[in-house]
LUMVEX-673300 format. One record per residue (C-alpha): z, y, x. Coordinates in nm, 4 decimals, padded with zeros to 6 digits. Example, Ala and Ser with C-alpha at 12.3 -4.5 7.8 and 13.67 -1.06 7.14 Angstrom:
BEGIN
<node pz="00.7800" py="-00.4500" px="01.2300"/>
<node pz="00.7140" py="-00.1060" px="01.3670"/>
This chain:
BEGIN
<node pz="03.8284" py="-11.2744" px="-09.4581"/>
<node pz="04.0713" py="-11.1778" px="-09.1949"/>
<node pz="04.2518" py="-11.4680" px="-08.9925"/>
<node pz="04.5705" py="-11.5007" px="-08.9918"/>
<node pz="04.6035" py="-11.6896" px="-08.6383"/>
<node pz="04.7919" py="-11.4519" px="-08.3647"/>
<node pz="04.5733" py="-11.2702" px="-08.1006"/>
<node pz="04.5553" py="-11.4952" px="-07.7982"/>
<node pz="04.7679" py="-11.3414" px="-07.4803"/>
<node pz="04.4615" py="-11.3359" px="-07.3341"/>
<node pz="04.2493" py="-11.0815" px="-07.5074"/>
<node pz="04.5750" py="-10.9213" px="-07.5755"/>
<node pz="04.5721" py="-10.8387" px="-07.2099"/>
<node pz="04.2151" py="-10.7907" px="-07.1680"/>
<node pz="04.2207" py="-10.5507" px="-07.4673"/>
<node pz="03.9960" py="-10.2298" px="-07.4777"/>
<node pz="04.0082" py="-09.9203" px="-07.7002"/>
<node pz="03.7034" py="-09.7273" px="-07.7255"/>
<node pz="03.7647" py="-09.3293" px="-07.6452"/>
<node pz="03.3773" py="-09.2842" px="-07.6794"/>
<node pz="03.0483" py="-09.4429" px="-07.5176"/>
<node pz="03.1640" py="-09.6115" px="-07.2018"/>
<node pz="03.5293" py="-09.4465" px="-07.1901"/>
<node pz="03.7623" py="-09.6897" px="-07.2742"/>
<node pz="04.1939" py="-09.6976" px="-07.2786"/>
<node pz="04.3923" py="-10.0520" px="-07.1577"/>
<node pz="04.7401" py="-10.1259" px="-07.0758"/>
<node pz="04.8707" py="-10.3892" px="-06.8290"/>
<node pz="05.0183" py="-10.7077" px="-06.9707"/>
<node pz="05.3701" py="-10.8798" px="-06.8743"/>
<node pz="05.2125" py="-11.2182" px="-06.9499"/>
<node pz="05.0051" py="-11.2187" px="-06.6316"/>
<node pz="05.2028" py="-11.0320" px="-06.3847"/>
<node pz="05.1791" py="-11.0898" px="-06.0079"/>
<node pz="05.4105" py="-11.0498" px="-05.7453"/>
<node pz="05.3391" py="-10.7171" px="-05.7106"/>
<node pz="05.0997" py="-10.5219" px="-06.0315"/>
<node pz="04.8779" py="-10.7721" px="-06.2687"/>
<node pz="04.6796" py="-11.0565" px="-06.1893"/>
<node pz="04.3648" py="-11.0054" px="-06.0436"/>
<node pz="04.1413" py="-11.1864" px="-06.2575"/>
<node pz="04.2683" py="-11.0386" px="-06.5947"/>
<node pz="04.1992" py="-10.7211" px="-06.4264"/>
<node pz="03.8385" py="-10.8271" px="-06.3450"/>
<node pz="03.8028" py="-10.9699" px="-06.7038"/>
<node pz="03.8757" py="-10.6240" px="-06.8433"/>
<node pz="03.6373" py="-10.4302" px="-06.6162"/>
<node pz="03.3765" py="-10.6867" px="-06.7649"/>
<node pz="03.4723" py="-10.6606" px="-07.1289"/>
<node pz="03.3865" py="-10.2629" px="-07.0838"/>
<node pz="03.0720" py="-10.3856" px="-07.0187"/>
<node pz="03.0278" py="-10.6135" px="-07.2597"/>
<node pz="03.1555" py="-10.3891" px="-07.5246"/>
<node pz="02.9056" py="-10.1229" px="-07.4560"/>
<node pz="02.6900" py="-10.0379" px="-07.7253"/>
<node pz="02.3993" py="-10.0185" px="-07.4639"/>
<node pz="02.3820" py="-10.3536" px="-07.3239"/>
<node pz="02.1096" py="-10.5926" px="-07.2349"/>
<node pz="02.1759" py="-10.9834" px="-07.2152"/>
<node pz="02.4730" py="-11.1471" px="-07.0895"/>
<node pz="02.6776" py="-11.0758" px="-06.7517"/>
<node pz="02.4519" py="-11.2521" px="-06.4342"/>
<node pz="02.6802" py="-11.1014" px="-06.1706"/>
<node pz="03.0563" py="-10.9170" px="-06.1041"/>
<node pz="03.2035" py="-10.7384" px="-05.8249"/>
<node pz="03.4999" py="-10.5948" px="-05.8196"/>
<node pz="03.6932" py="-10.3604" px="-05.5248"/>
<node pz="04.0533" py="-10.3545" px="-05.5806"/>
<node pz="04.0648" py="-10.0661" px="-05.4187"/>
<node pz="04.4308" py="-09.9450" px="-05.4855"/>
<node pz="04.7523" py="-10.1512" px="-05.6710"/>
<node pz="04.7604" py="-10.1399" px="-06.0216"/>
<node pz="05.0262" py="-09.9980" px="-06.2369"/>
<node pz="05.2452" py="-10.1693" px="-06.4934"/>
<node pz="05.1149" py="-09.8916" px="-06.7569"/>
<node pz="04.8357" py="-09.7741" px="-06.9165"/>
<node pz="04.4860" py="-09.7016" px="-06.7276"/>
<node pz="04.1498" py="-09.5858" px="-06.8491"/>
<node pz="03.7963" py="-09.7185" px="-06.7558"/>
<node pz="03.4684" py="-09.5860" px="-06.7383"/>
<node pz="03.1416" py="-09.8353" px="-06.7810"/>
<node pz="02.7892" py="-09.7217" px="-06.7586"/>
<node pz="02.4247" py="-09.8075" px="-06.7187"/>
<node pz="02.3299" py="-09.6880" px="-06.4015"/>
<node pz="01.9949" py="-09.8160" px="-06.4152"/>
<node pz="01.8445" py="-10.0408" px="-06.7347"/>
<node pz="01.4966" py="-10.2614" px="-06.6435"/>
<node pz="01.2924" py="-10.4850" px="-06.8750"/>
<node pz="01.5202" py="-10.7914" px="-06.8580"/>
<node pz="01.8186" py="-10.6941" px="-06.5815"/>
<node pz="02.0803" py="-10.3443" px="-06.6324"/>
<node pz="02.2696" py="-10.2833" px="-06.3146"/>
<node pz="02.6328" py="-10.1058" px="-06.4441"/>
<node pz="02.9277" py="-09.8977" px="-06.2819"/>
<node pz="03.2568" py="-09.9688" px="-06.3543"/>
<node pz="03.5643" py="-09.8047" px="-06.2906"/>
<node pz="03.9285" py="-09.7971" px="-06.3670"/>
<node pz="04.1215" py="-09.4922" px="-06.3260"/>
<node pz="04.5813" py="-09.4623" px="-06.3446"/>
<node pz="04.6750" py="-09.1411" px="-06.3568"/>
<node pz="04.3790" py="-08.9480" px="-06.2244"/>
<node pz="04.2823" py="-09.1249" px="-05.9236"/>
<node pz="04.0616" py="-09.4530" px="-05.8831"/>
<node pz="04.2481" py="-09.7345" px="-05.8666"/>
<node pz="03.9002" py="-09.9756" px="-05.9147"/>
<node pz="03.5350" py="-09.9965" px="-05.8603"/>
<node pz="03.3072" py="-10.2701" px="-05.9616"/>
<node pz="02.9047" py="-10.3471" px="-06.0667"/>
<node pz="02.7630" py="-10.6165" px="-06.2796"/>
<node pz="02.4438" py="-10.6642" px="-06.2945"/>
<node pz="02.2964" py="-10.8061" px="-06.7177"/>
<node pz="02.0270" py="-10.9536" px="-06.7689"/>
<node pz="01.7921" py="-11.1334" px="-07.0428"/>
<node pz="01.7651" py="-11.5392" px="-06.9670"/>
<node pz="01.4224" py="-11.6832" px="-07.0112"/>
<node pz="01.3364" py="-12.0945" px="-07.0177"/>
<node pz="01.2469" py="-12.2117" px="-06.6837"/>
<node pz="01.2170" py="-12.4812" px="-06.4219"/>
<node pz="01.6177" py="-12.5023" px="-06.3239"/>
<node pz="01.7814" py="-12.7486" px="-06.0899"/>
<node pz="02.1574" py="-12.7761" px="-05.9595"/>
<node pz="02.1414" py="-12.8923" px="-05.5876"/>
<node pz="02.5151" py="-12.8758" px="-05.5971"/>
<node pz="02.6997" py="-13.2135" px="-05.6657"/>
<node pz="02.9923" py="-13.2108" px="-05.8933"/>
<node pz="03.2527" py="-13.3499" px="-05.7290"/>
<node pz="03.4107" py="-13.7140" px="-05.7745"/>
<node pz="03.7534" py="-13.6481" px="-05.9639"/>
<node pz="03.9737" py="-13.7991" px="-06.1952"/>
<node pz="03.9210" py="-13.6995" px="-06.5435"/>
<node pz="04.1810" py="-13.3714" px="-06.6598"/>
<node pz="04.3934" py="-13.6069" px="-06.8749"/>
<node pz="04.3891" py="-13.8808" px="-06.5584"/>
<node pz="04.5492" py="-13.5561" px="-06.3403"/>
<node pz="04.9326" py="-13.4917" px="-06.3765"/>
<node pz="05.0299" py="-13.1358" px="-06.5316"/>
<node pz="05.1179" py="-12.8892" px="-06.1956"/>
<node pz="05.4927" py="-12.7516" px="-06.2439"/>
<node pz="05.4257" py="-12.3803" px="-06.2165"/>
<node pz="05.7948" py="-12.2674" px="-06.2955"/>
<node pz="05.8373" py="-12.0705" px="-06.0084"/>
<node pz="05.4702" py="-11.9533" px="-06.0015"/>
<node pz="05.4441" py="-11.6089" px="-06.1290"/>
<node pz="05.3711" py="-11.4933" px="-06.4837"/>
<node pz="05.0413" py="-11.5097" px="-06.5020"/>
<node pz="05.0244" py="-11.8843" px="-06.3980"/>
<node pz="05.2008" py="-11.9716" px="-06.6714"/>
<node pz="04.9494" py="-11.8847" px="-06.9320"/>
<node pz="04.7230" py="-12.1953" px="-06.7846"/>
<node pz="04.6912" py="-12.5414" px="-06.7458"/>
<node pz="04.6634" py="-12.6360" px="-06.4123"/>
<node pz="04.6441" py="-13.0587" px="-06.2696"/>
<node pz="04.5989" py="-12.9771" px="-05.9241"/>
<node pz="04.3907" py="-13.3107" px="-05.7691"/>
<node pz="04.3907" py="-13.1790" px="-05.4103"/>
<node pz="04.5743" py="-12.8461" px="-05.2180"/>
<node pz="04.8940" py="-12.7543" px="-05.3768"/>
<node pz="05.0828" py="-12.4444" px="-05.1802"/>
<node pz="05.2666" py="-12.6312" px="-04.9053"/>
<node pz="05.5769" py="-12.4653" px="-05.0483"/>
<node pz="05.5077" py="-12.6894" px="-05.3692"/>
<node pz="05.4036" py="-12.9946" px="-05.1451"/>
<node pz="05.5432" py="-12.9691" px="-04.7661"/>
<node pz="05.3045" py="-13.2058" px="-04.7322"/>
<node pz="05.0485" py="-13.0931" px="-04.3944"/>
<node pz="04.6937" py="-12.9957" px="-04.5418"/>
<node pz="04.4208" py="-13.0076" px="-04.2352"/>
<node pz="04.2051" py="-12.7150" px="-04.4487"/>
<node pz="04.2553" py="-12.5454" px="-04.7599"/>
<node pz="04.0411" py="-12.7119" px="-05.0331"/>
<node pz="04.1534" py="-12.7060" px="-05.3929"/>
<node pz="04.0402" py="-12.8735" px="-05.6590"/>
<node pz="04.2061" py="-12.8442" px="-05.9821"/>
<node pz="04.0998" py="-12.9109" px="-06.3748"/>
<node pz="04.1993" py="-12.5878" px="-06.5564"/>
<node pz="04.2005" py="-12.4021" px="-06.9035"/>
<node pz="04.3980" py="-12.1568" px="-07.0823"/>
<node pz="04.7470" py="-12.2188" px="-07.2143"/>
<node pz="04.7215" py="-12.1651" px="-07.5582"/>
<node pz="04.3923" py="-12.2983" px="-07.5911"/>
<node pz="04.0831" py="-12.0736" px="-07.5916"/>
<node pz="03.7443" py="-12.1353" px="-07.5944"/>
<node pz="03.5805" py="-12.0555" px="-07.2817"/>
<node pz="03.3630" py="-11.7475" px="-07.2589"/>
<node pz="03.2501" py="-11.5013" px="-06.9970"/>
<node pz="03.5684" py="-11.3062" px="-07.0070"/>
<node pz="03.8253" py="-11.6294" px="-06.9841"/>
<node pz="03.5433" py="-11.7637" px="-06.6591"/>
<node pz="03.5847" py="-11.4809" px="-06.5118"/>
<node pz="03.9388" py="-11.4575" px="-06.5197"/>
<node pz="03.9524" py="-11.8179" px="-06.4045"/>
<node pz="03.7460" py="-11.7607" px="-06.0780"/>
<node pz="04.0735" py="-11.5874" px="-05.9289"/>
<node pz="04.2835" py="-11.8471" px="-06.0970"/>
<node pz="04.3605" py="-12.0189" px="-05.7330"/>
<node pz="04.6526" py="-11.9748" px="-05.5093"/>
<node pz="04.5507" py="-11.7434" px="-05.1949"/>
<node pz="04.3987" py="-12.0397" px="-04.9308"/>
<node pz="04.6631" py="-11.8875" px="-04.6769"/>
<node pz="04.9389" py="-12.0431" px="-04.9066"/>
<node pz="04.7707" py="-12.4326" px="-04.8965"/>
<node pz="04.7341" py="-12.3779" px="-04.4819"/>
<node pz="05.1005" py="-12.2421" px="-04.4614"/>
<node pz="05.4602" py="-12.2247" px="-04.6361"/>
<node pz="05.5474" py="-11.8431" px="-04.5993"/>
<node pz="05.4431" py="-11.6607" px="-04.8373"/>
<node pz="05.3494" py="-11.3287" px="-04.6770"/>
<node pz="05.2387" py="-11.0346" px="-04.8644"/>
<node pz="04.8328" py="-11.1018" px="-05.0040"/>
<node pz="04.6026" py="-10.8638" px="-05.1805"/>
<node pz="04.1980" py="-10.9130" px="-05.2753"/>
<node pz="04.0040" py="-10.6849" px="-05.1717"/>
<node pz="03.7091" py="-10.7488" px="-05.3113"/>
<node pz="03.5645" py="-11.0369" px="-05.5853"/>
<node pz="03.2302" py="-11.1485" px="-05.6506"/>
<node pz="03.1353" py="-11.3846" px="-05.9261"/>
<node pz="02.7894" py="-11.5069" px="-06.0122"/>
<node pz="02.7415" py="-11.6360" px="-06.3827"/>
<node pz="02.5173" py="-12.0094" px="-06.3639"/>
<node pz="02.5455" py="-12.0186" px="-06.7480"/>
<node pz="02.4707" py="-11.8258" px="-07.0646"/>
<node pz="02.6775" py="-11.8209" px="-07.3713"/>
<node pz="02.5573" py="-12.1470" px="-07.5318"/>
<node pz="02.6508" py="-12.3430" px="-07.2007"/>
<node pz="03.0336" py="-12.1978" px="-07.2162"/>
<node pz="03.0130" py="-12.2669" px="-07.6138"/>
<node pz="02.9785" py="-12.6283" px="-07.5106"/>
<node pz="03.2573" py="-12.6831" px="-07.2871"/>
<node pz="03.4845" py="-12.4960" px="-07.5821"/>
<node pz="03.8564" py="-12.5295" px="-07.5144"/>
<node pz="03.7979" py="-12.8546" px="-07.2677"/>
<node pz="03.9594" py="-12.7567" px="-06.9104"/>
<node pz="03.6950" py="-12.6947" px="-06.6331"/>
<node pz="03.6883" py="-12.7984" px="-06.2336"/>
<node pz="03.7713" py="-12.5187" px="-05.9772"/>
<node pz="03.6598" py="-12.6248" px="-05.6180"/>
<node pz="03.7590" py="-12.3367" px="-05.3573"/>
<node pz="03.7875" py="-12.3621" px="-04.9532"/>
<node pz="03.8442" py="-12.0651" px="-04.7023"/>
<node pz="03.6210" py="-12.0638" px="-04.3966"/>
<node pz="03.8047" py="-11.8386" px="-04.1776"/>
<node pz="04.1167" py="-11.6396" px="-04.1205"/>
<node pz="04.1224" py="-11.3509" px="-03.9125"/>
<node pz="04.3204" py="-11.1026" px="-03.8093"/>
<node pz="04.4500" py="-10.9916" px="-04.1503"/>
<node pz="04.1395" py="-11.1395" px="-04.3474"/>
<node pz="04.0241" py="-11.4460" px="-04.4536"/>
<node pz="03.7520" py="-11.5022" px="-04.7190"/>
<node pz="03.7875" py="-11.7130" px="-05.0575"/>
<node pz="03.5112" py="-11.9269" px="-05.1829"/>
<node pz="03.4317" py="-12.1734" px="-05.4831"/>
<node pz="03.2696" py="-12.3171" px="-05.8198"/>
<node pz="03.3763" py="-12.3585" px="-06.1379"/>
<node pz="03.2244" py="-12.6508" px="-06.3115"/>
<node pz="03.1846" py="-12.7828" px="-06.7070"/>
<node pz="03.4091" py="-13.0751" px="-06.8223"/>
<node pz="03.0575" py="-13.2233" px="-06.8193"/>
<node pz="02.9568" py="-13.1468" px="-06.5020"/>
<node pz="02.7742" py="-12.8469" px="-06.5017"/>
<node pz="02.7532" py="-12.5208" px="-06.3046"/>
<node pz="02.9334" py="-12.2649" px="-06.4476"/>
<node pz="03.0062" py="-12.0023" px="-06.1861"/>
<node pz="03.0383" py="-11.9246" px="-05.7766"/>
<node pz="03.2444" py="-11.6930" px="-05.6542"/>
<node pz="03.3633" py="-11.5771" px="-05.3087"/>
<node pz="03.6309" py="-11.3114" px="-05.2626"/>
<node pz="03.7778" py="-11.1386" px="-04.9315"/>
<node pz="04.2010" py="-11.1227" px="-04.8929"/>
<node pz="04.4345" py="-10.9001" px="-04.7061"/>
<node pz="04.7268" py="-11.1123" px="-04.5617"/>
<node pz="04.9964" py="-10.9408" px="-04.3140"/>
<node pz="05.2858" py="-11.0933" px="-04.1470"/>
């Protein structure tokens, strides 16, 4: 029986049509615009869903990394997903999205099948408020994308939000998608780049960004994001250096419950 519930914006915008085994058709959405082309982490979302959607592959996503390597388009683009090598338990992929001929976006993930074993999280959730102790963050001048979550920033609002001096650029903020959505490996991933650049916590102007590159490493399988369901989750992010154009991106995203969800680090282009 079909539903009769609209598509969520989300997989709207993260929405793949197969041309044939690993060739796949997409089209930029409006609803998460940047400044300038689509929001990064939609983007990365899609390059994983090509993955996920291929008919070859093994276990759920361990590992992302994806090279912006030229600005996206407001228009259609096509990507290409593949096995490049396939093990007993891990399959290392290729990912690539193409706009009019010419690579616009490389990536690898790396799948893999789980097995029960000792674990242990040496990482401490942080002490914070709970997400319905944390006031709602006014994003109306924030770009599109922004608008399509909940954000209750606890700590490291963009000083042009809050001229308020921050000595370094930590953020912590309880987030989840606007409509609701239950949280899967897609909507994680998208959420992982779902923090202002650090630049803008350190510094009012807001000079022209860009990633470069993302990397996101998967603590959970399918049954731990089943769990959290719709429920907002913690993002804790910091910068460790700027530098002559650069400066790096790093953080966790964290259950409602308090468990590990992802890491992820990411290098940025600023200029002034």
């Amino acid at each position: 029986m079909q539903s009769n519930q609209p598509q969520h914006p989300f997989d709207l915008a993260t929405q793949l049509t197969q041309q044939q085994s690993g060739v796949y058709s997409g089209h930029t959405s409006n609803d998460y615009a940047n400044m300038v082309g689509p929001f990064g982490g939609v983007i990365a979302s899609t390059l994983l869903r090509a993955v996920l959607e291929h008919d070859e592959i093994l276990g759920e996503p361990i590992s992302l990394t994806i090279n912006y390597a030229a600005p996206i388009q407001e228009e259609k683009f096509n990507i290409i997903a593949y096995p490049s090598r396939t093990n007993r338990s891990t399959q290392h992929w290729y990912i690539e999205l193409k706009q009019n001929d010419k690579t616009a976006i490389t990536g690898t993930a790396i799948t893999a099948k789980r097995r029960d074993t000792w674990s242990s999280t040496e990482l401490a959730f942080p002490d914070v408020p709970l997400a319905n102790e944390v006031t709602l963050t006014s994003l109306e001048n924030a770009p599109p994308w922004a608008q399509n979550y909940d954000i209750r920033t606890i700590k490291g609002v963009p000083l042009a939000m809050d001229p308020t001096e921050q000595p370094d650029s930590v953020t912590l903020q309880w987030i989840k998608d606007k409509p609701n959505r239950d949280l899967d490996f897609l909507s994680l991933a998208s959420m992982c780049d779902a923090f202002f650049p650090r630049i803008y916590v350190r510094r009012k102007s807001f000079v022209p960004i860009g990633t470069v590159s993302l990397t996101i490493y998967f603590h959970a399988d399918s049954k731990s994001l089943e769990n959290n369901g719709s429920q907002s989750v913690l993002g804790h992010t910091r910068a460790l250096k700027f530098f002559n154009g650069y400066f790096d991106q790093t953080g966790e995203i964290w259950s409602h419950d308090g468990n590990l969800l992802a890491t992820t680090s990411q290098f940025v282009y600023y200029k002034e």
